[in-house]
SENUMAR-574903 format. One record per atom (N, C-alpha, C, O, CB): residue in three letters; x, y, z. Coordinates in steps of 0.05 Angstrom, whole numbers, plus 5000, padded with zeros to 4 digits. Atoms other than C-alpha are relative to their C-alpha. Glycine has a CB too. Example, Ala and Ser with C-alpha at 12.3 -4.5 7.8 and 13.67 -1.06 7.14 Angstrom:
2
ALA501849765000ALA524649105156ALA501850245000ALA503950245013ALA498050015025SER498449764999SER527349795143SER498550225014SER499550445018SER500950094971
// end
This chain:
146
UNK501749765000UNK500050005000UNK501750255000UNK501450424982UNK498150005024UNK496949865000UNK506650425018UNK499650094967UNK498850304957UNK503449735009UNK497149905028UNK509950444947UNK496950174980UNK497250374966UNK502649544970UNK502449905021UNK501750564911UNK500050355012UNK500250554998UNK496049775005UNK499949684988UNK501651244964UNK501750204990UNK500950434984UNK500950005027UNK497849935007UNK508651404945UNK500850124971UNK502550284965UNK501349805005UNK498949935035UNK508351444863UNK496550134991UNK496150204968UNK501449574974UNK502449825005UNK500351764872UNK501250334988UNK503350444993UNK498050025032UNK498849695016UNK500752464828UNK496850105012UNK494949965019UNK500850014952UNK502349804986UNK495453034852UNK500550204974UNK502650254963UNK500750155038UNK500149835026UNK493553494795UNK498250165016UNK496050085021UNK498949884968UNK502049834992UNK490854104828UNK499550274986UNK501350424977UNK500450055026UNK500249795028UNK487454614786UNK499050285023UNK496850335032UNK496749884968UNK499949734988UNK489255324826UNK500350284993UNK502750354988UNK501550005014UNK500949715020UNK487256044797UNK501150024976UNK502850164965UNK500850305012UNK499150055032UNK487455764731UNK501849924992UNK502749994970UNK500250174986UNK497250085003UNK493555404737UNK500149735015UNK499949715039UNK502250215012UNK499350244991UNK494754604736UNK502649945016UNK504749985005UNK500149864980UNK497750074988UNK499654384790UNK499849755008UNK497949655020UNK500850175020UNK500050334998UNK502053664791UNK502150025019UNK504050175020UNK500849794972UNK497950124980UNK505353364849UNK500249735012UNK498649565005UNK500050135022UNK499650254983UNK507152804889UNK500750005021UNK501850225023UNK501449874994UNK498549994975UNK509652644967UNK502250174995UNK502750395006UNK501049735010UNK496349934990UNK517152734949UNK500150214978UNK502450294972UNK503049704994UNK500049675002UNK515053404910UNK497950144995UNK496650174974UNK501650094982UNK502349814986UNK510553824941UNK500450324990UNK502950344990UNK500349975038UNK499449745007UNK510854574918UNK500350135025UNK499050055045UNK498050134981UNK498749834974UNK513755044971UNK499050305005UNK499550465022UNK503550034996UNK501949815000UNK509055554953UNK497350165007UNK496350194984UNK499949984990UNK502449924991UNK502955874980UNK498049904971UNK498949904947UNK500250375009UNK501450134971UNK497255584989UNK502349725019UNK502349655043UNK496449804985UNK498850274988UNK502654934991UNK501349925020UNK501549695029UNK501449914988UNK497949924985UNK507055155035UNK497950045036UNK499250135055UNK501650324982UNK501449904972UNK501555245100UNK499049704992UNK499549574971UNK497650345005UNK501850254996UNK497054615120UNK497949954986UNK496550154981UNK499049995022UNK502050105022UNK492254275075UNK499849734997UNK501949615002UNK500750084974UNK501150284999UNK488853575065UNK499549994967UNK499650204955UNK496949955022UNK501450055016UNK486353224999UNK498249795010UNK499049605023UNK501449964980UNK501750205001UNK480352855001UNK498749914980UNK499150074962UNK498650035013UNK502050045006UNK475752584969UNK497949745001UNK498449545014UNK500550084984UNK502450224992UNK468952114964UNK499249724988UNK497449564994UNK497750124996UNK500450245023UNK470151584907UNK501649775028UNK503149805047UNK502350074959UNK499750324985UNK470850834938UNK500150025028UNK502450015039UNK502849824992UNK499650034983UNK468950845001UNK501649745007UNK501849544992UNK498150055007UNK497550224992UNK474350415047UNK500649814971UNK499449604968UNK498849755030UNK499350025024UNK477350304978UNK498149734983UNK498749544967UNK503149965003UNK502750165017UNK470949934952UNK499650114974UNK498650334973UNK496950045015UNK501649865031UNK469550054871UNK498350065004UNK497549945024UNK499149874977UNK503049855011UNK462950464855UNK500149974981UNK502149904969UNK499250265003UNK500649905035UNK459750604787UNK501550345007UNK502150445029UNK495150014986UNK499349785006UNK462251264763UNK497250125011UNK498050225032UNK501050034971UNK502149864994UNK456051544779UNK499949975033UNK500550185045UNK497549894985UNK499649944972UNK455851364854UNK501950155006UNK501150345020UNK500449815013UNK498149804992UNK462151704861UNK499350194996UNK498550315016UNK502050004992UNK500849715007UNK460652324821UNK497850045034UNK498650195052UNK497650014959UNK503149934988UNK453552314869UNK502950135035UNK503350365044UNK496349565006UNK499349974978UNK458352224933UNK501550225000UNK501350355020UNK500949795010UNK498349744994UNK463452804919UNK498150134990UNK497050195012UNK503050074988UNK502949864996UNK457653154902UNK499950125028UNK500250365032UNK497549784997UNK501449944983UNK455653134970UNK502650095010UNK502450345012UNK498149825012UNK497549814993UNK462953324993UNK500550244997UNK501350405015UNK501749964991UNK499649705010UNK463453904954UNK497350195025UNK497950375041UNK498950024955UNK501249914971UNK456754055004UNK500850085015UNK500350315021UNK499349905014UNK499950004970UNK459453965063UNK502650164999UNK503650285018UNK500249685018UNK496449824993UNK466554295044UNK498850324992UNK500450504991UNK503749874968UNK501049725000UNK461954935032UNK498750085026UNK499050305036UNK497950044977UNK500549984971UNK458854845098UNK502350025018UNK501950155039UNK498449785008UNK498149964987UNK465554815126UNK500850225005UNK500350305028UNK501549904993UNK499749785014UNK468055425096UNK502950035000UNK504150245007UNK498550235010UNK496749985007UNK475255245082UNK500350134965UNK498850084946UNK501749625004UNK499649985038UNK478355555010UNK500549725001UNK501549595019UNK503050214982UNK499450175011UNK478254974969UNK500449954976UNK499050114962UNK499049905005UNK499849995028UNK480654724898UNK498949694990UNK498349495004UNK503250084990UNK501250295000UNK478454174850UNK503649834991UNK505649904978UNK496649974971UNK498150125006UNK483053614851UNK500349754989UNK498249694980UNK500950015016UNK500250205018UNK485252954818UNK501749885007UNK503749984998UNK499950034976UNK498350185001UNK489152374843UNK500249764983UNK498549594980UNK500249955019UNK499650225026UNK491451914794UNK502849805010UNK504349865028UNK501050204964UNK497350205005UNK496951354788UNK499549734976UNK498349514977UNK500849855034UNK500450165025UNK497251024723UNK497950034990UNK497250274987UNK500249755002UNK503049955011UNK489850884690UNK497650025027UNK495249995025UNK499149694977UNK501949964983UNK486850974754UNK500550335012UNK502450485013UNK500249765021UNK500549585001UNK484251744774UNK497549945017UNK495649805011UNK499050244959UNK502549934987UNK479751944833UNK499050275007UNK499650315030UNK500049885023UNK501349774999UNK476152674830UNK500350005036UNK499549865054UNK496850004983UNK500250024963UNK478052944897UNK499750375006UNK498850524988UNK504149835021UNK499849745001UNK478653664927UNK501850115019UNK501450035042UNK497550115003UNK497149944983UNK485554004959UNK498350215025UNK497950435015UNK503250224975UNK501449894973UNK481754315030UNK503050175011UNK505150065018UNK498749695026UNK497649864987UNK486554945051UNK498950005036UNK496649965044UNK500750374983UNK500249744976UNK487955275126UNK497849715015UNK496049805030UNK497950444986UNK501550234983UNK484254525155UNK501849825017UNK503649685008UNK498349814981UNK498150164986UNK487154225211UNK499949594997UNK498249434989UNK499250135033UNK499850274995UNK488853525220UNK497749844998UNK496849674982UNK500949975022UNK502650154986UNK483053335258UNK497450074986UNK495249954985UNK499750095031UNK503349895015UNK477853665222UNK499849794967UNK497849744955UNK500250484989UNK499750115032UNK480153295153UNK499949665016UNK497849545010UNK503850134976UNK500450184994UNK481152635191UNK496049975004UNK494849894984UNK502049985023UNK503449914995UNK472952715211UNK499550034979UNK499949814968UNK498950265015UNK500350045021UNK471152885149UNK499949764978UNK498049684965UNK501150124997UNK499750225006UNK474552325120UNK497749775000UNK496449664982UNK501749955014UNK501450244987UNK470851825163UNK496850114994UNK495149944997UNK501049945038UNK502949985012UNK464252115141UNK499649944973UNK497349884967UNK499050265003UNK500350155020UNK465751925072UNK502249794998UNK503949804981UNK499850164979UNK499450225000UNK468251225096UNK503050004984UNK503449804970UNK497849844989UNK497350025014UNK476051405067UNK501649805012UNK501049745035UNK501650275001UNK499450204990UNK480050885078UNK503050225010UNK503550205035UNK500049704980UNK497849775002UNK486951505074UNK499450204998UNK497550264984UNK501550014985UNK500349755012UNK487752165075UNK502750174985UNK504650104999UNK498850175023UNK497649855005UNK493452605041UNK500450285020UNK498250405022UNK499950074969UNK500249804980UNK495053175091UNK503050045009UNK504549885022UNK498149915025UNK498149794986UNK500753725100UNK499950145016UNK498650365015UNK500950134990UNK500249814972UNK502053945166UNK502350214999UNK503250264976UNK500549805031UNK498349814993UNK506954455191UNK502849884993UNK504649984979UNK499550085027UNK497550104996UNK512453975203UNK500749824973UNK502849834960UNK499949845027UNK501150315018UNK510053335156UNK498649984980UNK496650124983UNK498649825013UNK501650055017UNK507053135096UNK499849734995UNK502049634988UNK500450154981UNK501050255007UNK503652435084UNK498349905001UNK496949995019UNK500649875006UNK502650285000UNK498351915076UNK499349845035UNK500649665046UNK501849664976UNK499850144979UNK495451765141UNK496749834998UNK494849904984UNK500950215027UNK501950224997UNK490151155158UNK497350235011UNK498150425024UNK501349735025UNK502249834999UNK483551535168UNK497449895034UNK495850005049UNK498449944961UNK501050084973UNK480851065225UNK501850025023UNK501050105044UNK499149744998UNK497450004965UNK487151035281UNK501150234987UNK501250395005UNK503349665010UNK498449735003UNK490751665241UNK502849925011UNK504250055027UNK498550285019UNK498050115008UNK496251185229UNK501150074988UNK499750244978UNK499949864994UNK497649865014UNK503051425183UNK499249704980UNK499749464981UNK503950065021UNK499650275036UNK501550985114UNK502950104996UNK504849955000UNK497250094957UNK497749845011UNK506951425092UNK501250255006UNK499650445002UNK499750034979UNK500649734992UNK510552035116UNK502850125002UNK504550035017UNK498350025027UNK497949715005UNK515752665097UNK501150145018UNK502050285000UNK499050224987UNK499149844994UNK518453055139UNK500650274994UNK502250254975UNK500949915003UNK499149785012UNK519653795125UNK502450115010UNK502850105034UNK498250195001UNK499549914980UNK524654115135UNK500750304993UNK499350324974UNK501949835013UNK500349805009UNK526654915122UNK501049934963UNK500449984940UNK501650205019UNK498050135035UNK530654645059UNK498749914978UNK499649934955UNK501949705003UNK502450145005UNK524354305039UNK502249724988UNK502049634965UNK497450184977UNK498050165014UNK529953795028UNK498649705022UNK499549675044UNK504350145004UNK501150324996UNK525252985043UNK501049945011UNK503349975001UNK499749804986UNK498950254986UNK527552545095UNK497749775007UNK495549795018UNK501550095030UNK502650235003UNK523851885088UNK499649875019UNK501549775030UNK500249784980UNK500950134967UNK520151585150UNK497449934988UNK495450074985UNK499850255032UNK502550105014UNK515651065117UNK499949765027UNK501549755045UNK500449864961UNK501650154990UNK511850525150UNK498249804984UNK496049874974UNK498750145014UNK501250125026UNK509849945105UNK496849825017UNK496649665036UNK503149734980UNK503150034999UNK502149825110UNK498949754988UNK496549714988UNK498750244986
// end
């Protein structure tokens, strides 16, 4: 589960401008550069849907992330022929995106903290995978194979 976290790409589309990334390169830039989660609602606890259930369930995300009232962008994790419609949640703590999560049954979440950036387990808020920052923005790898 490790190495699938590890080679995931995030395509986030921010004031008109695609930015692709991954764990081991994150942009060092505002919004990127402060705390932020990706989520989103396709496969619950990594269960297939029809395309249409999904669409319906981030649907209802996009809801609840307006009821929240975090800025948010739309986003897109992919790795290889597989791609799940998600949305990059700024200025949200930890805990609030863990919660979230678990209301649309995620089995992970992606989430840059202050210190850290990685994939953590969405029920115990377990380390699937996880970065370190440091001013340098120069990676030190502290994985945990899942």
């Amino acid at each position: 589960m490790k190495e699938i976290y590890d080679n995931t790409h995030f395509r986030i589309s921010h004031n008109g401008e695609e930015i692709d990334f991954t764990i081991d390169t994150l942009p060092t830039y505002a919004p990127f550069n402060a705390p932020f989660a990706i989520l989103t609602a396709w496969n619950p606890n990594n269960q297939p849907l029809s395309l249409e259930e999904n669409t319906t369930r981030n649907e209802e995300l996009f809801e609840k992330l307006l009821e929240y009232g975090h800025p948010f962008d739309e986003a897109l994790g992919y790795l290889e022929e597989h791609s799940e419609e998600s949305y990059c949640i700024y200025e949200i703590t930890f805990e609030e995106a863990i919660e979230l999560a678990k209301a649309f049954e995620q089995y992970a979440i992606f989430y840059r903290g202050n210190n850290t950036v990685g994939y953590y387990e969405v029920e115990t808020s377990h380390i699937v995978t996880e970065r370190s920052l440091s001013l340098t923005n120069d990676f030190r790898h502290q994985a945990i194979d899942a």
